[in-house]
C-alpha positions in Angstrom: 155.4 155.4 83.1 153.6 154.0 86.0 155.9 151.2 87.2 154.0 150.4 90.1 151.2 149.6 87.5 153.4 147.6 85.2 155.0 145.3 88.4 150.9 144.5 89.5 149.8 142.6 86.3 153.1 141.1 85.8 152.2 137.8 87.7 148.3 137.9 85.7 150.3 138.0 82.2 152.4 136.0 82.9 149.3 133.1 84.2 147.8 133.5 81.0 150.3 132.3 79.0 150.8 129.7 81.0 147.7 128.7 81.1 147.8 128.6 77.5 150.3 126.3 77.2 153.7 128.2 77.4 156.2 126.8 79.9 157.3 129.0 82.5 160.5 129.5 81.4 159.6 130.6 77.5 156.7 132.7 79.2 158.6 134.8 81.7 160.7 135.3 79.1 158.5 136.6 76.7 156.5 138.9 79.6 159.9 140.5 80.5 160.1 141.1 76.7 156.5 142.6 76.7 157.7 144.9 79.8 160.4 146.5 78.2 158.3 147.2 75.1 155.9 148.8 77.5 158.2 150.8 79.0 159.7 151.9 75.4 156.0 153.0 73.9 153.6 153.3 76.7 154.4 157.1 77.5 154.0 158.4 73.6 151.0 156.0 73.8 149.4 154.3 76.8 147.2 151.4 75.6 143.5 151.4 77.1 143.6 147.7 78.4 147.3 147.4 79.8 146.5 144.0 80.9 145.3 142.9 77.2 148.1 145.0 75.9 151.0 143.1 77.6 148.8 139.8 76.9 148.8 140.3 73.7 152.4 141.4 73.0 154.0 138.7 74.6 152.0 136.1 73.1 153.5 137.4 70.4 156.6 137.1 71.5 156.3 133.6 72.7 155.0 132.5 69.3 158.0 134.0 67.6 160.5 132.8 70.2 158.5 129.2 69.5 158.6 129.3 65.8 162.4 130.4 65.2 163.3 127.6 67.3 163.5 124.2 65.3 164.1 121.3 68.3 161.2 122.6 70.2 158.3 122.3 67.1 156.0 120.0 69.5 155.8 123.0 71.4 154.8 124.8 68.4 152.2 122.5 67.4 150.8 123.2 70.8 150.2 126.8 69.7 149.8 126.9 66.1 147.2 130.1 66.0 147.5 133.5 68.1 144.4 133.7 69.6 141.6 136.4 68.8 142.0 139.8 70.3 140.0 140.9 73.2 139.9 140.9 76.4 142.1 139.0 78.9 141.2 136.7 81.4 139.8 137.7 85.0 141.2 134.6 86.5 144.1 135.8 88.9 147.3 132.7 89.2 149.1 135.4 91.5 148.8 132.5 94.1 149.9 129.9 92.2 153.1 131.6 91.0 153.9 132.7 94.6 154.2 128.8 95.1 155.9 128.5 91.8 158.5 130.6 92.8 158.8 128.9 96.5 159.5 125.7 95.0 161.1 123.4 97.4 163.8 122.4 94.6 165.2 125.6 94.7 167.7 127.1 97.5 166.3 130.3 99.2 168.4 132.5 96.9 167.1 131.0 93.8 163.1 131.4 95.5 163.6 135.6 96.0 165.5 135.8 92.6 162.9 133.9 90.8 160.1 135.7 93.3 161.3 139.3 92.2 161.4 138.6 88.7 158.2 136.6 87.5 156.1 137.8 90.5 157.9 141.0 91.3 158.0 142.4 87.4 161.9 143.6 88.1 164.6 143.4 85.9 167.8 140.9 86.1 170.0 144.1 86.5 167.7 145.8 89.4 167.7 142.4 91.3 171.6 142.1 90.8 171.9 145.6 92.0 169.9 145.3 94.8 172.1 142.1 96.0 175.5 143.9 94.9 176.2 141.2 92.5 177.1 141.2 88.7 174.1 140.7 86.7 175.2 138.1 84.8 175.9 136.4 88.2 172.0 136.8 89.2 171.0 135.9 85.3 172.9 132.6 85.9 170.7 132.2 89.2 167.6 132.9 87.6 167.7 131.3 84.8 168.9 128.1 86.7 165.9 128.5 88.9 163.7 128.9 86.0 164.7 125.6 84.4 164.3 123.8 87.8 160.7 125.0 87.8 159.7 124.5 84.0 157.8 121.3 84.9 155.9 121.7 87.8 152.4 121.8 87.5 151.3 125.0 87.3 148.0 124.3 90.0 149.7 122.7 92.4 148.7 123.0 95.9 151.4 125.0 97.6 153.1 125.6 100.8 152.3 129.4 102.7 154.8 129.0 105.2 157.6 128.5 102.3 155.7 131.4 100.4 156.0 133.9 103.3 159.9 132.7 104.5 161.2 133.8 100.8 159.4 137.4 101.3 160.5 138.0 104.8 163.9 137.2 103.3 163.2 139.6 100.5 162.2 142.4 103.3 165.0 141.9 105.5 167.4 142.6 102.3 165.9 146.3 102.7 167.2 149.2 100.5 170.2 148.7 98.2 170.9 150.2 94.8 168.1 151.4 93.4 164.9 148.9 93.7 163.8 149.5 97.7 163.3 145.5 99.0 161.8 146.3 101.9 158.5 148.6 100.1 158.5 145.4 97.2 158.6 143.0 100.0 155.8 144.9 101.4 153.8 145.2 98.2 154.3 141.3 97.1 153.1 140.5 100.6 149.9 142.9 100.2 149.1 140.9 97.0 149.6 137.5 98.0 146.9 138.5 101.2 144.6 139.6 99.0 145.0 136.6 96.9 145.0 133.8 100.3 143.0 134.1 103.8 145.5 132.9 105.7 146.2 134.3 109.1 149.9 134.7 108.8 150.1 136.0 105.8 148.4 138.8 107.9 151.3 138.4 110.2 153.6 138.8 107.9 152.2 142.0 106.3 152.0 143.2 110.1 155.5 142.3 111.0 157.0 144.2 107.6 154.6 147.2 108.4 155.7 147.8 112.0 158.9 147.5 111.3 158.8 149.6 107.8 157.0 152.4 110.0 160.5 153.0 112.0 162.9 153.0 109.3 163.2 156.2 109.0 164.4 156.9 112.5 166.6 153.5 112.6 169.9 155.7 111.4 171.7 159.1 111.7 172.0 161.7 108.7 176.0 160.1 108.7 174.5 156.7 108.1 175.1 155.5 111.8 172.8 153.0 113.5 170.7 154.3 116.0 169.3 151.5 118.6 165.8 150.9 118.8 165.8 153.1 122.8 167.4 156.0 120.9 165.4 156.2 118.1 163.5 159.8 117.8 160.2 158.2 118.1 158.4 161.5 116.8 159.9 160.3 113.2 158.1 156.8 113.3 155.2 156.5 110.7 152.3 156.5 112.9 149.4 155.5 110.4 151.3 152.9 109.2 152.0 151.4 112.9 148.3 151.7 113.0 147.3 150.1 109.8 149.7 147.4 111.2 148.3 146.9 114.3 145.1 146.8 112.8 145.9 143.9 110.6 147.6 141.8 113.6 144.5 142.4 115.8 142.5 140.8 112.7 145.2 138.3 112.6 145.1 137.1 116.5 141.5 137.1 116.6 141.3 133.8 114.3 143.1 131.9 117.1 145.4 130.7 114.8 149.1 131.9 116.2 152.1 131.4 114.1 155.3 132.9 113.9 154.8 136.2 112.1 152.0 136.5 114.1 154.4 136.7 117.3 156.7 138.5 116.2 154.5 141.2 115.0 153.0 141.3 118.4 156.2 141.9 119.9 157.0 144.9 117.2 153.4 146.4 118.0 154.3 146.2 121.9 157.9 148.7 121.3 155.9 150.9 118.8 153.0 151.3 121.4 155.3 152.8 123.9 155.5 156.5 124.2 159.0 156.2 125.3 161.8 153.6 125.9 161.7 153.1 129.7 157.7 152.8 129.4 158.0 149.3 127.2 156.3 146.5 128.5 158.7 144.2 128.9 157.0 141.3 130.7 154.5 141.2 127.9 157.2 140.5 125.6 158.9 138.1 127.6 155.5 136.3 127.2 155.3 136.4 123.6 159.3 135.2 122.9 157.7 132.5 125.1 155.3 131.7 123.0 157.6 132.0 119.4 160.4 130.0 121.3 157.2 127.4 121.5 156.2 127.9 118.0 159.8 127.6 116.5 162.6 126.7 118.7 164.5 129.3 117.5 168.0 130.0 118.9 167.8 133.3 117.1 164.0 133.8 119.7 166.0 132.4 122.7 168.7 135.1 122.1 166.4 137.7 121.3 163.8 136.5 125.1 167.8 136.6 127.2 167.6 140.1 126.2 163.7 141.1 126.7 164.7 139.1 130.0 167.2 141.3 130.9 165.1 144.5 129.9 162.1 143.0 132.7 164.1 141.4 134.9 167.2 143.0 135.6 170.6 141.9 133.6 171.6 139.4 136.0 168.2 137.4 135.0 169.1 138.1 131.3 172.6 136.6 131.2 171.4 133.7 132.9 169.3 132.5 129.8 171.7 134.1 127.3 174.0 131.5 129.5 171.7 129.0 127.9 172.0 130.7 124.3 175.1 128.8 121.2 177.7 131.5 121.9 178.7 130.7 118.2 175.1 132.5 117.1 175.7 136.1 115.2 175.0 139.1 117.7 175.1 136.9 120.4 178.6 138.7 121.8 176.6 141.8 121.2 174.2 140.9 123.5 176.2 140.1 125.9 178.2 143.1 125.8 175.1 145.1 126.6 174.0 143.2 129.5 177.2 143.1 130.8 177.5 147.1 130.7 173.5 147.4 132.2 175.2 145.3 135.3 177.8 147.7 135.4 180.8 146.4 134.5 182.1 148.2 131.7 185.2 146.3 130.9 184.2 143.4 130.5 181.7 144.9 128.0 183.8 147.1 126.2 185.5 144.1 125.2 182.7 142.4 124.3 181.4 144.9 121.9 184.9 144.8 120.3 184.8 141.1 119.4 180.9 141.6 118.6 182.6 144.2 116.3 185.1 141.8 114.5 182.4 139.5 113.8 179.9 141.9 112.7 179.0 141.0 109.0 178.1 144.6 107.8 179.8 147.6 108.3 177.1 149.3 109.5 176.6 147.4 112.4 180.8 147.2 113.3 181.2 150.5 113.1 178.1 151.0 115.8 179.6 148.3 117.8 183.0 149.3 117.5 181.7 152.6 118.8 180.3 151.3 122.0 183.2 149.8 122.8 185.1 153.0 122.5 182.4 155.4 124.5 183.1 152.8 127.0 187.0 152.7 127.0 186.7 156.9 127.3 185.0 156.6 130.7 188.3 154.3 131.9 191.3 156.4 133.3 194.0 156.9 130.9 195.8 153.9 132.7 193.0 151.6 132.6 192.3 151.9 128.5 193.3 149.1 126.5 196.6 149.4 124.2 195.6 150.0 120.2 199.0 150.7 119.3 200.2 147.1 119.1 199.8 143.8 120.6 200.0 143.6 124.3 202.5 142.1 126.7 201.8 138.3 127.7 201.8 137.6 131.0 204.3 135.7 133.1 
C-alpha cells in the first residue's frame, strides 16, 4: 500500500466532490471513508486509475450518506444521479483547500487539525497521536473546525501568509507517535509550491529543508539535546542543505523578502560553515536585522541578542538581550549562556537552573538542567549550591 500515494490525491478527491456540490464537511467525510476502503482492497487489487477509483467510491459514499439522511433531502435533490464513470477531473483545488483549511474563523489548532486531515489524507487517530491527545479529543476539534468551514466559498481568494504560518506550525511539532510532522510538513509545503509562485512559499520549503537536513545530528543516541556548535556536522544531510539553498537562492532573487525567506537565510549561513567557530556571525546579525524589520518579533530580537553576542563579544549581546521581555520562553536560557561566555559561571549556573524550571519539554530541562550542573562541578566543594534542602536566609 503506497501511502505516500494515497495522502497526494487526497486534497484532488476531495475538490471534486466539492465541486460537485458536496459540502465540505459530508465530503471529507466520505473521502476518509474512500481511504480506508483503499487501504482494505487496494493490495489484493490495485485499481488502474487510483484517482478515479477514490472518485468514484466516495461519491458513492456521499450519495448514500445523503440519501439515509431525511432533514437534509434538498441536498439530495442537488445530487439525484451518480455521475457516469470515467475519468476524473485534471483541475487541481489543492490551493484552494490550503485556504480552506487556514480559515481565519478557526484558531491555529483547529487550521493544522483540519490541514492534516482534508489536505494531509491522515487519520483522526494518527493526528491525535502525533499531538499526544485522545482521539476523540482531536475528533471533537476537527469536526468543530469542519462545521466552521462548511460554508465558505470554496474559490475564495485566500491568504499565503496564513497558509504557510499553520504549516510552519505543523513542522515545528516534528516527530511524535507514529506520523513524522516535520517530513508531512515538508511534503504539504512541496505541494502547495507547486500549486502557487509565491516567493515565500519558497522560503518556507527552504527554511523546513535546512533545518530537516540537521535532524539527525540535533540529539544523542540517549535522547539528549545536542546544541547546534556540538552537533557532528559530518551527520547533516548535505544534498538536502543543497537542494535548500538552492530553492532560497531562487527565492531572494525575486526581490521579494519575507519572513521565511530570512530565516532560511540565516539557517543556510550555520549549515555553510565547515565548523562552529568559522560561522559568519556578522552576516547573521544582518539578516535578524532585517526579520526584526519584517516582523517585530520579540522571539527575532532574542534570537539577534544572541547572534550579537556570537559577533560581538557577550558583553555586546547582553546589552540587546537587556532590551529583550525577560518573561519570553528561553530568554533565561540565553542569558545563562552569555553570562558563562563572559565568564562568570555562577551567575549562569543559576540561570540555566531557572531556564530549567521553566523549560516546557523535558527534553530541553533536562539539557538545561545539565548545564547548570557541568557548571556547579567546576566550583570548589565549598562554593556549590545546597540541593539537599532550602538554604539559610540571610540576616
Amino acid at each position: 500500500m503506497d501511502e505516500v500515494l494515497l495522502r497526494s490525491l487526497t486534497p484532488s478527491v476531495l475538490g471534486v466532490l466539492v465541486r460537485r456540490g458536496a459540502d465540505f464537511a459530508a465530503a471529507e467525510d466520505a473521502v476518509q471513508d474512500a481511504l480506508v476502503e483503499a487501504v482494505r482492497t487496494w493490495p489484493e487489487d490495485p485499481p488502474r486509475d487510483p484517482k478515479g477509483w477514490l472518485v468514484a467510491v466516495a461519491w458513492r459514499r456521499f450519495l448514500d450518506a445523503a440519501r439515509s439522511d431525511t432533514a437534509r433531502r434538498r441536498r439530495e435533490d442537488r445530487v439525484d444521479e451518480e455521475p457516469p464513470p470515467g475519468p476524473a477531473p485534471s483541475a487541481d483545488d489543492t490551493l484552494q483547500l490550503y485556504f480552506l483549511c487556514a480559515h481565519p474563523s478557526l484558531t491555529p489548532s483547529s487550521a493544522v487539525a483540519l490541514t492534516l486531515r482534508a489536505v494531509g489524507g491522515l487519520t483522526t487517530r494518527q493526528i491525535a497521536r502525533a499531538y499526544l491527545v485522545p482521539e476523540a479529543t482531536m475528533a471533537q476539534r476537527i469536526s468543530r473546525a469542519k462545521r466552521t468551514v462548511s460554508g465558505a466559498r470554496f474559490d475564495r481568494p485566500g491568504d499565503v501568509a496564513t497558509v504557510l504560518r499553520v504549516l510552519y506550525l505543523v513542522f515545528n511539532e516534528g516527530y511524535s507517535g507514529d506520523v513524522d510532522l516535520a517530513a508531512e510538513a515538508i511534503r504539504l509545503t512541496r505541494q502547495l509550491a507547486a500549486a502557487v509562485d509565491h516567493p515565500e512559499v519558497a522560503g518556507l520549503l527552504a527554511l523546513m529543508l535546512l533545518h530537516h537536513a540537521r535532524r539527525a545530528a540535533r540529539t544523542a543516541p540517549d535522547g539528549a539535546l545536542v546544541p547546534l556548535a556540538e552537533q557532528d556536522r559530518g551527520r547533516w544531510d548535505t544534498a538536502t542543505i543543497a537542494e535548500g539553498v538552492a530553492i532560497l537562492q531562487g527565492a531572494l532573487a525575486r526581490d521579494r523578502l519575507g519572513e521565511f525567506q530570512a530565516q532560511a537565510a540565516v539557517a543556510a549561513l550555520h549549515a555553510d560553515a565547515p565548523t562552529a567557530e568559522e560561522t559568519d556571525w556578522v552576516q547573521i546579525v544582518e539578516w535578524y536585522d532585517e526579520l526584526a524589520g519584517l516582523t517585530d518579533s520579540p522571539v527575532v530580537r532574542l534570537n539577534r541578542a544572541v547572534a550579537v553576542g556570537e559577533a560581538d563579544g557577550p558583553r555586546a549581546g547582553l546589552a540587546a538581550l537587556a532590551a529583550v521581555d525577560p518573561a519570553l520562553p528561553r530568554h533565561t536560557a540565553a542569558a545563562a549562556y552569555l553570562h558563562e561566555r563572559d565568564g562568570d559561571p555562577e551567575t549562569a549556573a543559576r540561570l540555566y537552573a531557572e531556564a530549567a524550571r521553566k523549560a516546557s519539554n523535558l527534553a530541553e530541562r533536562d539539557h538545561l538542567t545539565r548545564q547548570a550542573a557541568r557548571l556547579n562541578a567546576r566550583r570548589p566543594p565549598g562554593e556549590r549550591p545546597r540541593t539537599d534542602g532550602p538554604r539559610p536566609r540571610p540576616d
